[in-house]
Each structure stands twice: as structure tokens, then as C-alpha cells.
N, C-alpha and C positions, 0 to 999 in steps of 0.2 A: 778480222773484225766481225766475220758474220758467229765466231764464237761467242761473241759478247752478248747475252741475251737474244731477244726476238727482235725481227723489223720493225713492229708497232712501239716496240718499247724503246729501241735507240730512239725514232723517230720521235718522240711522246718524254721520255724521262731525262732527267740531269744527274751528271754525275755526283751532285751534293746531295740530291731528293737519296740516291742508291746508299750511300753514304747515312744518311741520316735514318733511312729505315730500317737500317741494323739487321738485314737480313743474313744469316748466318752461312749463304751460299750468293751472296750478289756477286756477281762477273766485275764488274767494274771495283768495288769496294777491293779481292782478293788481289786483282792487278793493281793497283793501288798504295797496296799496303807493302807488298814488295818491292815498290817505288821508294817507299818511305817519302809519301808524302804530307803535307804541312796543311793543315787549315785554319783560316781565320773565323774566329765567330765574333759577331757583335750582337749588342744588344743596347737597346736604346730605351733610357728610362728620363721622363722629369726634361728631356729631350737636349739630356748625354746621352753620348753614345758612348759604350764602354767595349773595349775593345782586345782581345788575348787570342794568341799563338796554343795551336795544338797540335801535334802530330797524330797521324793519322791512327798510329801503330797504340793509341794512348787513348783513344777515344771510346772503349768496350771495355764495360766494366761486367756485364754479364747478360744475361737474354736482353734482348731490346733494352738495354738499360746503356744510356749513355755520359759520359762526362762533361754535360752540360747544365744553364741554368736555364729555367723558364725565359724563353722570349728572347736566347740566343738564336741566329741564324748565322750558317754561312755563308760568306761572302765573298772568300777567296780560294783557290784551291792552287797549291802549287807543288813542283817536284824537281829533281835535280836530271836534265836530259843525258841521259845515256853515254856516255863519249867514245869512242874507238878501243878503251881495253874492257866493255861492259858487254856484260851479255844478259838477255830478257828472254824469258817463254813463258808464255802461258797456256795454259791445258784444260779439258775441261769434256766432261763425259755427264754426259743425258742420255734418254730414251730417244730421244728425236733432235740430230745435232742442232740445229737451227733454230728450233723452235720451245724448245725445252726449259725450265729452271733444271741447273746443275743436281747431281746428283752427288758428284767433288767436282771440286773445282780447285785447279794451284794456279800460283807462281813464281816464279826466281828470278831474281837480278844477281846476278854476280860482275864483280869488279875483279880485274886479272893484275897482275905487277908482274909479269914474266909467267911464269905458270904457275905461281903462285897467289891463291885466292885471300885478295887485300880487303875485299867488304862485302855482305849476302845479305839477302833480304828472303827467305823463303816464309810465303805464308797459303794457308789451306781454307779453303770453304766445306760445311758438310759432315765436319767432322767434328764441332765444338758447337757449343750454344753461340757462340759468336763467329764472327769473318775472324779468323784465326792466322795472328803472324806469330810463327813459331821461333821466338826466343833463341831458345835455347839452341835449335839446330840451324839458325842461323850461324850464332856466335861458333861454333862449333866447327861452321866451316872456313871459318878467318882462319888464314893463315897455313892451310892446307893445299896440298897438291890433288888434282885431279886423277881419279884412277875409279877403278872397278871396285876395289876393296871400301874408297870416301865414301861412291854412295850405298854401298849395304849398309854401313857405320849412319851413315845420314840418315836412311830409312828406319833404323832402330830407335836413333833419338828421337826421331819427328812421333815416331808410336809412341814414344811417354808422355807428349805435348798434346794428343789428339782424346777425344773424349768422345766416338760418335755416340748416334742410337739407331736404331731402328726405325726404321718409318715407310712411307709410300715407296720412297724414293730409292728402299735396299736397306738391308742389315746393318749391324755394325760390323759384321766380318767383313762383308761384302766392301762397304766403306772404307776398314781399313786398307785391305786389298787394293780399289781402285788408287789410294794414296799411295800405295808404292806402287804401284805402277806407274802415275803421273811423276812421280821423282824420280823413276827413271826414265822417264820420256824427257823431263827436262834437259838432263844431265847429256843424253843421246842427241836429243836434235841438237844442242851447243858443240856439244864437244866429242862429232860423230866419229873420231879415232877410237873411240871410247870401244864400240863394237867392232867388234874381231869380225878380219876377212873372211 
């Protein structure tokens, strides 16, 4: 938990405000989106209330640019819990752990069917104009077995999904770099057979 943002800010922000400010490196949004999680907006006009379903993963349409109307708000936030063949990590590298905005930031949910991966959610901060869930190497890794060779294969697709830049926060080499290394941090702390005795 104390990866998640700063103390003043858990204690101070909500997870819809983090959501809704579209910040391209939010802790909470990235973990989130590997959830595949579900939000409700409403919006109250003439005093209907009008009401629609959005996934989380569907909500970034480009910088601070969201899928919504004027005078929607969220109201609901929901996610499907974890159950016994699921696996979750989150990662996350700053200047100052604790206290930092991200400089990348990931996550992974994978779902197992024997050692066989049945559903993923892998998405990246830091590396896009938006909290980025990567698609394509999600999909990618349905229906795959775990090994050394998935994640270099994983690290490559996710490079054709990431877009960084340069900034305060480190290069875009630098960026890409710390992305592969957060993917294989995930893959490592999950599935520590993975690393040789």
C-alpha cells in the first residue's frame, strides 16, 4: 500500500477523483485497469438522472481527454475479486519510494487454468499520454504457458503499445527500460520458479 502514491494523498484523494484526472502515471488508475474494472457515471439533467456502464479500460480516449458527457460523475466503482487460480502485482519506481509520482508504473492480473494462462490484464503508466492497458499483450498472453522465453515475447509486444517521452521524470529509453524490467518483476515475484537456482 505505501507504493500507492503519498500519505497526504491516500489520506486526502478517492479513487474516482484519481480515475477522473487522467493522469497518465496515477498508481491507483494503473492498478485498476488490470483489475478490469467497471464504472458507473451518472448524470442528472431536468432532474433525470441518466445512467451508463463503462469499463475502466474504455475510458482514455487521449491526454486528459475522457469518454464522458459534461455533468457526468462517478458513482460506482466496481471489480471482479481475485479468487485462488489469480495472480496480482503491482510495481512502481520513483525517485523517492514513498513519496514520489511514478516515474512507470505497471500491473498484472493473471488468471491460471492449470498452468495455463486463461485471462490478463497487463497495463503501464509513464509510458503513453494516458494510464495505458496494453491490449494487445494482454491478449497475447491468453492461453500461454509461463516460462522465460512468454516474458521476453511479452516485453516486445508491450514495446509496440508504449509511446513514452521524455520529461523530468527520465527519458524515453530510460522509460522503456524501466517497463521491462517492471514485467519482469511481475512475472518473478508471481511465479518465482521462474528464476534459476
Amino acid at each position: 500500500a505505501k507504493l500507492i502514491s503519498s500519505t497526504p494523498i491516500r489520506n486526502m484523494a478517492t479513487i474516482g477523483g484519481n480515475f477522473i484526472n487522467a493522469s497518465p502515471i496515477g498508481d491507483f488508475t494503473i492498478f485498476f485497469l488490470a483489475l478490469n474494472a467497471q464504472l458507473r457515471l451518472v448524470h442528472t439533467s431536468d432532474d433525470r438522472e441518466f445512467i451508463r456502464n463503462i469499463a475502466l479500460r474504455n475510458l482514455y480516449k487521449g491526454y486528459k481527454e475522457l469518454d464522458t458527457t459534461p455533468g457526468e460523475v462517478v458513482t460506482k466503482i466496481w471489480f471482479e475479486l481475485p479468487g485462488k487460480n489469480s495472480f496480482f502485482n503491482f510495481e512502481k519506481v520513483s525517485k523517492r519510494t514513498h513519496l514520489d509520482i511514478a516515474s512507470v508504473n505497471s500491473a498484472i492480473h493473471i488468471k491460471m487454468n492449470g498452468n495455463v494462462i486463461d485471462e490478463a490484464g497487463l497495463s503501464a503508466g509513464g509510458v503513453a499520454p494516458i494510464p495505458l492497458y496494453l491490449r494487445k499483450t494482454s491478449e497475447f498472453l491468453r492461453g500461454k504457458v509461463i516460462s522465460e522465453d512468454l516474458v521476453n515475447d511479452t516485453i516486445e509486444i508491450a514495446y509496440e503499445e508504449i509511446s513514452p517521452i521524455s520529461d523530468a521524470r527520465g527519458s524515453k529509453e530510460y522509460k522503456r527500460l524501466l517497463l521491462r524490467q517492471l514485467i519482469k518483476a511481475h512475472f518473478i515475484s508471481l511465479f518465482p520458479s521462474l528464476v534459476s537456482p
